[in-house]
PDB file of N, CA, C and O in Angstrom, chain B, residues numbered from 101:
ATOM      1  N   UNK B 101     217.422 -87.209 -14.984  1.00  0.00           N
ATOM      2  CA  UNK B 101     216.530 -88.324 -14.772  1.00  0.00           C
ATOM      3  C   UNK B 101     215.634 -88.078 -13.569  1.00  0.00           C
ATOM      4  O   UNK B 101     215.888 -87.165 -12.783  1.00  0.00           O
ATOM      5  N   UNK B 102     214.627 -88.852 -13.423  1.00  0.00           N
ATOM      6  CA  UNK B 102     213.238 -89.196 -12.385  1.00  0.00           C
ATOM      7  C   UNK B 102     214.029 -89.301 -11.336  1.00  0.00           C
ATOM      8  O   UNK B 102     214.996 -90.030 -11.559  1.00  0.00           O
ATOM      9  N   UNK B 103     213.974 -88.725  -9.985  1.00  0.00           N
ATOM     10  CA  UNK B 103     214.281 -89.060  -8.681  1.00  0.00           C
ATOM     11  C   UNK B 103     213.237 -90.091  -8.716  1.00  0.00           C
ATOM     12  O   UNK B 103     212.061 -89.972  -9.062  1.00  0.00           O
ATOM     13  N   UNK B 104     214.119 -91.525  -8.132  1.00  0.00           N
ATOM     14  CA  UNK B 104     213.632 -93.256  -8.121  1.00  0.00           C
ATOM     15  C   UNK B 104     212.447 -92.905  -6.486  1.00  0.00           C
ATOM     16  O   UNK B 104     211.278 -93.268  -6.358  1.00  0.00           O
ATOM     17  N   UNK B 105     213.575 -91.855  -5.149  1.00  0.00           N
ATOM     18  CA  UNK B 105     212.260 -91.248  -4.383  1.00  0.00           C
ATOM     19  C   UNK B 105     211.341 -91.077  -4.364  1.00  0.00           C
ATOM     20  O   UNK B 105     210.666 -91.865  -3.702  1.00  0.00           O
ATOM     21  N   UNK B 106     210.769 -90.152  -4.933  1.00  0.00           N
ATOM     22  CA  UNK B 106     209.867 -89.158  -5.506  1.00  0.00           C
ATOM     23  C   UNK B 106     209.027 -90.001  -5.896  1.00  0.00           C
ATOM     24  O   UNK B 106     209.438 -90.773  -6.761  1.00  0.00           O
ATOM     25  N   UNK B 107     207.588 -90.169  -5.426  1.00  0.00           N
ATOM     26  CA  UNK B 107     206.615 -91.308  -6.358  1.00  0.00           C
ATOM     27  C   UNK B 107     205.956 -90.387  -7.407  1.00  0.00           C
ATOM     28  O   UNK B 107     205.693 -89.203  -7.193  1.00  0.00           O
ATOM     29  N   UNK B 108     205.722 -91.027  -8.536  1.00  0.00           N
ATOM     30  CA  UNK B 108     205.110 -90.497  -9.695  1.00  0.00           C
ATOM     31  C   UNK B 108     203.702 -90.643  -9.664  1.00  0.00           C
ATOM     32  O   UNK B 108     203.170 -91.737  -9.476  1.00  0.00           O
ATOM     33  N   UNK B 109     202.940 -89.364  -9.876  1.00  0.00           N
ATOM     34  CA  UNK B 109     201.442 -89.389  -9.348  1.00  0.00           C
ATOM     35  C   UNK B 109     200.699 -90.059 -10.702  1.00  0.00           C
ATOM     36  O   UNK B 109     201.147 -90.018 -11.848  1.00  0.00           O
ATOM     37  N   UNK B 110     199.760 -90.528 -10.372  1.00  0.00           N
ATOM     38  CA  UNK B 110     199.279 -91.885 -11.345  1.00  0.00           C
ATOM     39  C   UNK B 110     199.125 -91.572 -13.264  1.00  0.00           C
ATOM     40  O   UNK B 110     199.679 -92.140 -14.206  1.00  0.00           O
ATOM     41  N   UNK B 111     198.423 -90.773 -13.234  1.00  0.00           N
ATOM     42  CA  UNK B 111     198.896 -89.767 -14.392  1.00  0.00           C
ATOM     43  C   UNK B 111     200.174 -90.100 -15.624  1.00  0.00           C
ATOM     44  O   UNK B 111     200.260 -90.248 -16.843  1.00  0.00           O
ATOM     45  N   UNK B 112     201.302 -90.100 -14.061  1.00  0.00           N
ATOM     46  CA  UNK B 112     202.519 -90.341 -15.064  1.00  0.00           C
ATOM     47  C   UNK B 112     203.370 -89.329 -15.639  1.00  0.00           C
ATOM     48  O   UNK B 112     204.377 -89.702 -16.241  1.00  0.00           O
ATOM     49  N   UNK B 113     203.075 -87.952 -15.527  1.00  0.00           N
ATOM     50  CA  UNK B 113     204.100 -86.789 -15.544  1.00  0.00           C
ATOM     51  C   UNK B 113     205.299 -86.893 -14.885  1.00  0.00           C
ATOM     52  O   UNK B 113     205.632 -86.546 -13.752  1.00  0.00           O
ATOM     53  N   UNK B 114     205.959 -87.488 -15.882  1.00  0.00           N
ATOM     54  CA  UNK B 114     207.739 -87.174 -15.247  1.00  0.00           C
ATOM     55  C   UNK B 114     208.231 -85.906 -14.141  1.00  0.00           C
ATOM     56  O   UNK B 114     208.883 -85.961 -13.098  1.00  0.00           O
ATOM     57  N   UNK B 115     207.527 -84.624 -14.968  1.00  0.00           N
ATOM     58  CA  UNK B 115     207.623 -83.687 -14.039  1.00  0.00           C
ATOM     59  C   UNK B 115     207.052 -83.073 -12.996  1.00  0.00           C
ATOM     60  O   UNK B 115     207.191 -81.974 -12.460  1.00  0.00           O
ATOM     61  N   UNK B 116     206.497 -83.852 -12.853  1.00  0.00           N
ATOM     62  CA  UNK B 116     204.993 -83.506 -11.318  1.00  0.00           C
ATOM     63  C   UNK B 116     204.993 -84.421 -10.027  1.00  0.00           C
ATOM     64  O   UNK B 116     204.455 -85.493 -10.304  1.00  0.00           O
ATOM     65  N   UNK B 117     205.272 -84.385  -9.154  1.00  0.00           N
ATOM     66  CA  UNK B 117     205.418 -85.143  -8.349  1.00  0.00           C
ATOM     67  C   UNK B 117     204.109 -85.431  -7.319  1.00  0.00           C
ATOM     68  O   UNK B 117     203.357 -84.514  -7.651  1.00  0.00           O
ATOM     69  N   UNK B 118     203.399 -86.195  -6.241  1.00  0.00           N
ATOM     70  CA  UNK B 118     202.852 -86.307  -6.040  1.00  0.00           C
ATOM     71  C   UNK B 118     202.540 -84.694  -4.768  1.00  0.00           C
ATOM     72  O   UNK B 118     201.576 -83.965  -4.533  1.00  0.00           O
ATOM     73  N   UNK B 119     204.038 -84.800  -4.239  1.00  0.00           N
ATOM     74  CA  UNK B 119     204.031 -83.174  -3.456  1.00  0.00           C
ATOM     75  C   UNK B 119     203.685 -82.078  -4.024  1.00  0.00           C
ATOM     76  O   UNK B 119     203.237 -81.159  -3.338  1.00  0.00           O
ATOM     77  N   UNK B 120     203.816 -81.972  -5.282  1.00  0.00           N
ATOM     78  CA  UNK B 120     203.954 -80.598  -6.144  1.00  0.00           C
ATOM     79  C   UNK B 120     202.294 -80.809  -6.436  1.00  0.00           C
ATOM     80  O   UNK B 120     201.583 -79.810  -6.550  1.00  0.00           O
ATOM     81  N   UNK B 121     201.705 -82.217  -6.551  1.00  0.00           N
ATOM     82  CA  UNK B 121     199.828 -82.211  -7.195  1.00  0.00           C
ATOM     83  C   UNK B 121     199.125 -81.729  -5.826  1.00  0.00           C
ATOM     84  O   UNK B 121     198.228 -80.916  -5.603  1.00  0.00           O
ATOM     85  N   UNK B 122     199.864 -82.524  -5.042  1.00  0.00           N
ATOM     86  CA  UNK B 122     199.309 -82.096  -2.755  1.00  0.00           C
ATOM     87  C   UNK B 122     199.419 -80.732  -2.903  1.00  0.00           C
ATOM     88  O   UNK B 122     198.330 -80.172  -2.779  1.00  0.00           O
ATOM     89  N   UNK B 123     200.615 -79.788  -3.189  1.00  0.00           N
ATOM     90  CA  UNK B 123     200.668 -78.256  -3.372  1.00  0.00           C
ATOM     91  C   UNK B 123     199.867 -77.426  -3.488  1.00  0.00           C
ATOM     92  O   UNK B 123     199.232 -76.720  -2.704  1.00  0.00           O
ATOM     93  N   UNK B 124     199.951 -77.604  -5.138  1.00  0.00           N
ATOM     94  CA  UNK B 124     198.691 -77.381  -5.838  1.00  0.00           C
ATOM     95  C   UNK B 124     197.081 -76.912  -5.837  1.00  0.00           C
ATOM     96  O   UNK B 124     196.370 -75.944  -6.107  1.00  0.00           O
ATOM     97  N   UNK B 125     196.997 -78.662  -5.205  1.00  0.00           N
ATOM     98  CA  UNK B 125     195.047 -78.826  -4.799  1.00  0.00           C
ATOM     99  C   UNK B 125     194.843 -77.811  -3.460  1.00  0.00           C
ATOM    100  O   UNK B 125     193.866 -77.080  -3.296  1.00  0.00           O
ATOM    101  N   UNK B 126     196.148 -77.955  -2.417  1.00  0.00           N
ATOM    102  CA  UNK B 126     196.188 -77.371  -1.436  1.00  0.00           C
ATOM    103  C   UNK B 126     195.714 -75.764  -1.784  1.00  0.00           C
ATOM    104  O   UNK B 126     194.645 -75.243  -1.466  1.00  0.00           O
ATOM    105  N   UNK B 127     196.793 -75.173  -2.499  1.00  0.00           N
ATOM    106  CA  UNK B 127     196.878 -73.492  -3.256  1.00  0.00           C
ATOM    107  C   UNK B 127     195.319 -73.702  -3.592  1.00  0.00           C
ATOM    108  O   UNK B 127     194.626 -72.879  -2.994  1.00  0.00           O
ATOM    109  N   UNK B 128     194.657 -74.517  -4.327  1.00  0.00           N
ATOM    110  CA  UNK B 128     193.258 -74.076  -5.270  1.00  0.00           C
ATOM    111  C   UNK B 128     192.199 -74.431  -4.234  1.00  0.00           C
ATOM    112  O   UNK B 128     191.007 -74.197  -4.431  1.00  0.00           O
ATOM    113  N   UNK B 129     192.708 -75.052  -3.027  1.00  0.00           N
ATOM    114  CA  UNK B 129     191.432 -75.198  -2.039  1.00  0.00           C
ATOM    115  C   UNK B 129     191.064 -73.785  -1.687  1.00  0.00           C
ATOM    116  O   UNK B 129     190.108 -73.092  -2.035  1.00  0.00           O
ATOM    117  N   UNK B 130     192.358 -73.487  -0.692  1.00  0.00           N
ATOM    118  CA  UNK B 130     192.215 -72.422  -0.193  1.00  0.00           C
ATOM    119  C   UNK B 130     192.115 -71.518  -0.768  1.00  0.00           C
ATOM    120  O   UNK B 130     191.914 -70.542  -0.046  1.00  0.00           O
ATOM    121  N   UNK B 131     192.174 -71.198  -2.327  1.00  0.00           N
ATOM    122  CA  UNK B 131     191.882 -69.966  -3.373  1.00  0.00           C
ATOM    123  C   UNK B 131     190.089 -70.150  -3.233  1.00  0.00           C
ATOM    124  O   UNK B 131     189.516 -69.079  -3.034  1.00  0.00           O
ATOM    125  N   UNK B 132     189.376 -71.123  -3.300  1.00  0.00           N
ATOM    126  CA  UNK B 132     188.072 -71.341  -3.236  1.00  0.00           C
ATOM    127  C   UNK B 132     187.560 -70.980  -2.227  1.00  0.00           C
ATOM    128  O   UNK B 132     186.606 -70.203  -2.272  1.00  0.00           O
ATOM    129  N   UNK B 133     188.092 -71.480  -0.966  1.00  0.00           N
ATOM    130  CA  UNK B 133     187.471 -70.893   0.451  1.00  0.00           C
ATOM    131  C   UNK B 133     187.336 -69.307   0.558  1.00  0.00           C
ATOM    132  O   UNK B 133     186.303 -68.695   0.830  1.00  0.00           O
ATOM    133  N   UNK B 134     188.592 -68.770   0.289  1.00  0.00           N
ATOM    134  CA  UNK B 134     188.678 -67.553   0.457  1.00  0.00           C
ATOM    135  C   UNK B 134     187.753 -66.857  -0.514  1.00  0.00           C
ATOM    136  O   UNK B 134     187.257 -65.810  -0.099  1.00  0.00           O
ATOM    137  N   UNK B 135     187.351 -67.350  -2.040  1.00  0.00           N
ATOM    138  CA  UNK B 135     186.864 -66.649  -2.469  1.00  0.00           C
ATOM    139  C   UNK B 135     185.290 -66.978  -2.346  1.00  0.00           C
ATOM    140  O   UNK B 135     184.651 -66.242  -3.098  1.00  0.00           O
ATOM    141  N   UNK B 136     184.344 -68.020  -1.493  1.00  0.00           N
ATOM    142  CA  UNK B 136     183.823 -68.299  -0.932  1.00  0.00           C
ATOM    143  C   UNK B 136     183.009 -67.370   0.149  1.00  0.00           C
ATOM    144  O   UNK B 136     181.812 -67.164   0.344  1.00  0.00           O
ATOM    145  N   UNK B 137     184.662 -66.737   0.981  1.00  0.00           N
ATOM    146  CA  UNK B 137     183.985 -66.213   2.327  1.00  0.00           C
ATOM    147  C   UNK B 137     183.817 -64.940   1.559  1.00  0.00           C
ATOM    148  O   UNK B 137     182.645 -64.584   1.681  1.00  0.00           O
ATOM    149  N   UNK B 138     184.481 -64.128   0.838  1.00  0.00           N
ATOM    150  CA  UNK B 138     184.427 -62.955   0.306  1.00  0.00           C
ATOM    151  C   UNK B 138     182.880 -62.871  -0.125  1.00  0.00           C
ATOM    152  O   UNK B 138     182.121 -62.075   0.429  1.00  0.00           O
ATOM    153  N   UNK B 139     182.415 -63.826  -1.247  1.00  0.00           N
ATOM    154  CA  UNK B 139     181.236 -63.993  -1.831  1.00  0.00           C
ATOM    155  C   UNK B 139     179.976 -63.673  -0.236  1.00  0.00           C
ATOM    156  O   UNK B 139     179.071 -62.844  -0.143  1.00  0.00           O
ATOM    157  N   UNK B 140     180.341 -64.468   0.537  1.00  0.00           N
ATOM    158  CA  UNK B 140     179.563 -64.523   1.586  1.00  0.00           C
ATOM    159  C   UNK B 140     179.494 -62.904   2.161  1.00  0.00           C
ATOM    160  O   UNK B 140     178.420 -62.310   2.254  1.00  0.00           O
ATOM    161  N   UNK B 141     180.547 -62.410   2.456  1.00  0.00           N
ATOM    162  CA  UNK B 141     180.455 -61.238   3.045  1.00  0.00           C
ATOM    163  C   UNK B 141     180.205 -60.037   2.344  1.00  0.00           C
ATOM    164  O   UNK B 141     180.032 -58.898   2.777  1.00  0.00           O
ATOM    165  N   UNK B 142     180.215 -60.493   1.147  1.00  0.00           N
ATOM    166  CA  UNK B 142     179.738 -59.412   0.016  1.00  0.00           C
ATOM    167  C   UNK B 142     178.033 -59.807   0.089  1.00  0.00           C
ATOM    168  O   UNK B 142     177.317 -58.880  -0.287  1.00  0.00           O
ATOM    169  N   UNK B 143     177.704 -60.379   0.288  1.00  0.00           N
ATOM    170  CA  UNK B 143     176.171 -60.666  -0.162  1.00  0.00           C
ATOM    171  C   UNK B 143     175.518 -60.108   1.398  1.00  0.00           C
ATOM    172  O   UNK B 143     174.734 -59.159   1.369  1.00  0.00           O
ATOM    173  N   UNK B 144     175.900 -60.771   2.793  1.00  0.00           N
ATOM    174  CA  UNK B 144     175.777 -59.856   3.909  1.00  0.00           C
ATOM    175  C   UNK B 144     175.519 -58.507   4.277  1.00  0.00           C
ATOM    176  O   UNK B 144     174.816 -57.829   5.026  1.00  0.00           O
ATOM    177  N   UNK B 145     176.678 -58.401   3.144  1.00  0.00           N
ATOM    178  CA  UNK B 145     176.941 -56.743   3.051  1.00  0.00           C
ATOM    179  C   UNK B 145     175.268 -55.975   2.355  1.00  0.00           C
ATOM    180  O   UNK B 145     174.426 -55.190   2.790  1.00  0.00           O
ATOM    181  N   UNK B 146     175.451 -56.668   1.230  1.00  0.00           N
ATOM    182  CA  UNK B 146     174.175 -56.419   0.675  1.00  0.00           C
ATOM    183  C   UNK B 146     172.967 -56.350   1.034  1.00  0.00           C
ATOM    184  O   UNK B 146     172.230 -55.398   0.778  1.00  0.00           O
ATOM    185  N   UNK B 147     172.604 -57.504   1.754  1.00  0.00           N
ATOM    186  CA  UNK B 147     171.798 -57.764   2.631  1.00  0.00           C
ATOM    187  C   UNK B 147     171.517 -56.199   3.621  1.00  0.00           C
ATOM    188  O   UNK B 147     170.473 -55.549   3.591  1.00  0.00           O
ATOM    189  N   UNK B 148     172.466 -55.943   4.258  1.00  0.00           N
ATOM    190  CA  UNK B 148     172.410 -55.153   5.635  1.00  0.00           C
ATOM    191  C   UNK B 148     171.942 -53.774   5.192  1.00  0.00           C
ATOM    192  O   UNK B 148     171.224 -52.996   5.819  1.00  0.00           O
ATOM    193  N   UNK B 149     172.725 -53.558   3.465  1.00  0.00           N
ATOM    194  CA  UNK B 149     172.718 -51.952   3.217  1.00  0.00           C
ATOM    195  C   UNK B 149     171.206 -52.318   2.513  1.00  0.00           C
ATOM    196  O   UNK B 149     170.509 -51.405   2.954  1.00  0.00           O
ATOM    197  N   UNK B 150     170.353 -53.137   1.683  1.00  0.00           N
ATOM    198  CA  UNK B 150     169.261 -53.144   1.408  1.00  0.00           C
ATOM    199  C   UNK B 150     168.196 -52.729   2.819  1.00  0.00           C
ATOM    200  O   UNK B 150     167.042 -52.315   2.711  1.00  0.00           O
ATOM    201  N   UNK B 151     168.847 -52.940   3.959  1.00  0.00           N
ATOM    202  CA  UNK B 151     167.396 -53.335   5.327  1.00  0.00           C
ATOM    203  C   UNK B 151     168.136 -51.759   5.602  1.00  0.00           C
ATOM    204  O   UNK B 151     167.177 -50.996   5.722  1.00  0.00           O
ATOM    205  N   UNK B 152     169.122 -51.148   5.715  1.00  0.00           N
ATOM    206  CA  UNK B 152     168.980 -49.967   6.011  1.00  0.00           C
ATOM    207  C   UNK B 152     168.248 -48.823   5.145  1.00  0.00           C
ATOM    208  O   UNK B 152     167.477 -48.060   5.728  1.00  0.00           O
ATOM    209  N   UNK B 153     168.452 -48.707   3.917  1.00  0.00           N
ATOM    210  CA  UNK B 153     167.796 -48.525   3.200  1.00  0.00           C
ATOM    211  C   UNK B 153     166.080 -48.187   3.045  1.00  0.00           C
ATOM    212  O   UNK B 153     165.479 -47.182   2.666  1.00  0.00           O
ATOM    213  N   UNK B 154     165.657 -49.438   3.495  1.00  0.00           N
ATOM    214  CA  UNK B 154     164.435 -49.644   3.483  1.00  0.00           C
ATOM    215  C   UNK B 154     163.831 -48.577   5.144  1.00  0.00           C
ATOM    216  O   UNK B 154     162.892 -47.802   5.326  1.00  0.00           O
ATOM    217  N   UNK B 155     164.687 -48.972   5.826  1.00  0.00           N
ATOM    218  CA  UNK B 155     164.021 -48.233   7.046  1.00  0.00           C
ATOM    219  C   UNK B 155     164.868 -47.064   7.250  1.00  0.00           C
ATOM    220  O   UNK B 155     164.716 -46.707   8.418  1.00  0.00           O
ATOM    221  N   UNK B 156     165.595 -46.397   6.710  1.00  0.00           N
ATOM    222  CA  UNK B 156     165.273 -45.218   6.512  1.00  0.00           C
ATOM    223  C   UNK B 156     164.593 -44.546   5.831  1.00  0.00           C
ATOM    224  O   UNK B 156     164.473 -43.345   6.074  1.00  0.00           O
ATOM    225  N   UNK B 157     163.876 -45.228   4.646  1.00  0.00           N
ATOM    226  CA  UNK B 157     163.283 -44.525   4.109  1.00  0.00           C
ATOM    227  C   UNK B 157     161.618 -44.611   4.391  1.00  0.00           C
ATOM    228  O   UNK B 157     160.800 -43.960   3.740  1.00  0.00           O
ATOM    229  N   UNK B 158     161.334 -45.380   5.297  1.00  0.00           N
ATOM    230  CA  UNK B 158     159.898 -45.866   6.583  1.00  0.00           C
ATOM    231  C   UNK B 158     160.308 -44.917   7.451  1.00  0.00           C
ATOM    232  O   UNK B 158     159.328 -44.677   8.157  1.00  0.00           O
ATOM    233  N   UNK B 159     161.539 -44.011   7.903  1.00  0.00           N
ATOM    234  CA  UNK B 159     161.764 -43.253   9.137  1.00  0.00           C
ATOM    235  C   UNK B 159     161.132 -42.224   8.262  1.00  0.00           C
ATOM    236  O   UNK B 159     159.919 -42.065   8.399  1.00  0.00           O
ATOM    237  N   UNK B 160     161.993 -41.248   7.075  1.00  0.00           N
ATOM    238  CA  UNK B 160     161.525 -40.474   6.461  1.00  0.00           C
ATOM    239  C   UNK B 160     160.021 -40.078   6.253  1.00  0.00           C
ATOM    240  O   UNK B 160     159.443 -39.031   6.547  1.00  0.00           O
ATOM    241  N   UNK B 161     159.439 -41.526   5.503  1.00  0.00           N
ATOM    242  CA  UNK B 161     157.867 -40.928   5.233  1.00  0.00           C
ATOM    243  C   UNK B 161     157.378 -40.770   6.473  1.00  0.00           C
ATOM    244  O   UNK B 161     156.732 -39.738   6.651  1.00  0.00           O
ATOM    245  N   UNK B 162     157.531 -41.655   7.567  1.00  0.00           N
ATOM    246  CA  UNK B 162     156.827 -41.543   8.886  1.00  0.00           C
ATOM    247  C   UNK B 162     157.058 -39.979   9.499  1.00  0.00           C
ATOM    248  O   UNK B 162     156.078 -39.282   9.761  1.00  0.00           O
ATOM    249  N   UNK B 163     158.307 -39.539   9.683  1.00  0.00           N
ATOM    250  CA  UNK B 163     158.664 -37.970  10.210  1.00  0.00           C
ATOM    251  C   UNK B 163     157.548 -37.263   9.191  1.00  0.00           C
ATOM    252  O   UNK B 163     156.539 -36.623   9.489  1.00  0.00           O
ATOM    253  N   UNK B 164     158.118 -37.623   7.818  1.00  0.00           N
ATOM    254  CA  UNK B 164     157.367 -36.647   6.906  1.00  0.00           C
ATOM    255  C   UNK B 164     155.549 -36.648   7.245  1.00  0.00           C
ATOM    256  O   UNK B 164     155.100 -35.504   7.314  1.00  0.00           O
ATOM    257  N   UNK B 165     154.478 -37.803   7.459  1.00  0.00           N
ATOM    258  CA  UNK B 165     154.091 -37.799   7.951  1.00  0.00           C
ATOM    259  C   UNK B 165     153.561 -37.376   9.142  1.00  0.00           C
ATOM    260  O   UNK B 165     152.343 -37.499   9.274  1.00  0.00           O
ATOM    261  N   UNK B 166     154.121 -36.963   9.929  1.00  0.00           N
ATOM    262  CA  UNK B 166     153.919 -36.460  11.506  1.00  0.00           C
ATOM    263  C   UNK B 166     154.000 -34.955  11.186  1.00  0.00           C
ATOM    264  O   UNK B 166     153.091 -34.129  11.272  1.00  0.00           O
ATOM    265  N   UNK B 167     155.266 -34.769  10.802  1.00  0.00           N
ATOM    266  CA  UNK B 167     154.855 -33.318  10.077  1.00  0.00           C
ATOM    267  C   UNK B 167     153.905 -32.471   9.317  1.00  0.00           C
ATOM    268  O   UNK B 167     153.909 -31.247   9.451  1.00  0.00           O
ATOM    269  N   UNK B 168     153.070 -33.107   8.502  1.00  0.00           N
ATOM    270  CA  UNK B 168     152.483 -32.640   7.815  1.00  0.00           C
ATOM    271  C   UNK B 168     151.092 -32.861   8.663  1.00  0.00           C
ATOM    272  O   UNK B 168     150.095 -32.154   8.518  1.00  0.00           O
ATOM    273  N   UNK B 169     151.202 -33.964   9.569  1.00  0.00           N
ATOM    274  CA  UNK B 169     149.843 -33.953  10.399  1.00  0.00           C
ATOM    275  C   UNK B 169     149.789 -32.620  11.293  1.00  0.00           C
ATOM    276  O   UNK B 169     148.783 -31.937  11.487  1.00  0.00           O
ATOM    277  N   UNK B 170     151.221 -32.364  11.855  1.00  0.00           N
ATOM    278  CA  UNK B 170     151.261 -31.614  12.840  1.00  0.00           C
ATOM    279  C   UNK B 170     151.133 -30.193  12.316  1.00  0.00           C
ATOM    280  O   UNK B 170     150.896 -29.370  13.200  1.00  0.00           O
ATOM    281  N   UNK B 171     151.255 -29.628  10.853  1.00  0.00           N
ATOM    282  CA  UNK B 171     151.485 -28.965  10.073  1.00  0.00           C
ATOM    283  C   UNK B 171     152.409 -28.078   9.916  1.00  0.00           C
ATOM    284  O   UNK B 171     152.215 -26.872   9.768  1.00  0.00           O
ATOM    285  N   UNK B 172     153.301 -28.554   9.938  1.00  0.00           N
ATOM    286  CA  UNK B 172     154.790 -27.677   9.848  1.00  0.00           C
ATOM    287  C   UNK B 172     155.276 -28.119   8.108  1.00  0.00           C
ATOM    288  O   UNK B 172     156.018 -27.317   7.541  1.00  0.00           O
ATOM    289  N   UNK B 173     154.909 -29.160   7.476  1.00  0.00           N
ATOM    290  CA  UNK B 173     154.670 -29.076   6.200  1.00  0.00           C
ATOM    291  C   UNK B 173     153.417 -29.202   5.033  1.00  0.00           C
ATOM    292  O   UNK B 173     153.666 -29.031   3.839  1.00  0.00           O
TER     293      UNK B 173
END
């Protein structure tokens, strides 16, 4: 039988208690946050390796540039 304790979350599942739904939401918050910050630091990430990218390859033509002014290519 129902522990008479235990309040029954509104729902009405005999087998779910209002601690075990608190648990739960708790576990799926923090599954969201975390997969949240990941998202965030993955896109950062992205961010940083696109701007390196870009200016190394503005270092390149520029050397390449200077070189070919200076004529060594």
């Amino acid at each position: 039988m129902h522990n008479q304790d235990q309040e029954r979350p509104p729902f009405g599942c005999p087998h779910i208690t209002e601690d075990d739904v608190e648990r739960i939401a708790e576990r799926a918050a923090t599954k969201a946050i975390e997969k949240m910050k990941d998202d965030f630091y993955r896109e950062v990430g992205k961010g940083f390796m696109n701007k390196l990218f870009v200016i190394t390859g503005m270092a390149i033509v520029g050397i390449s540039a200077w070189l070919h002014s200076k004529g060594f290519l």
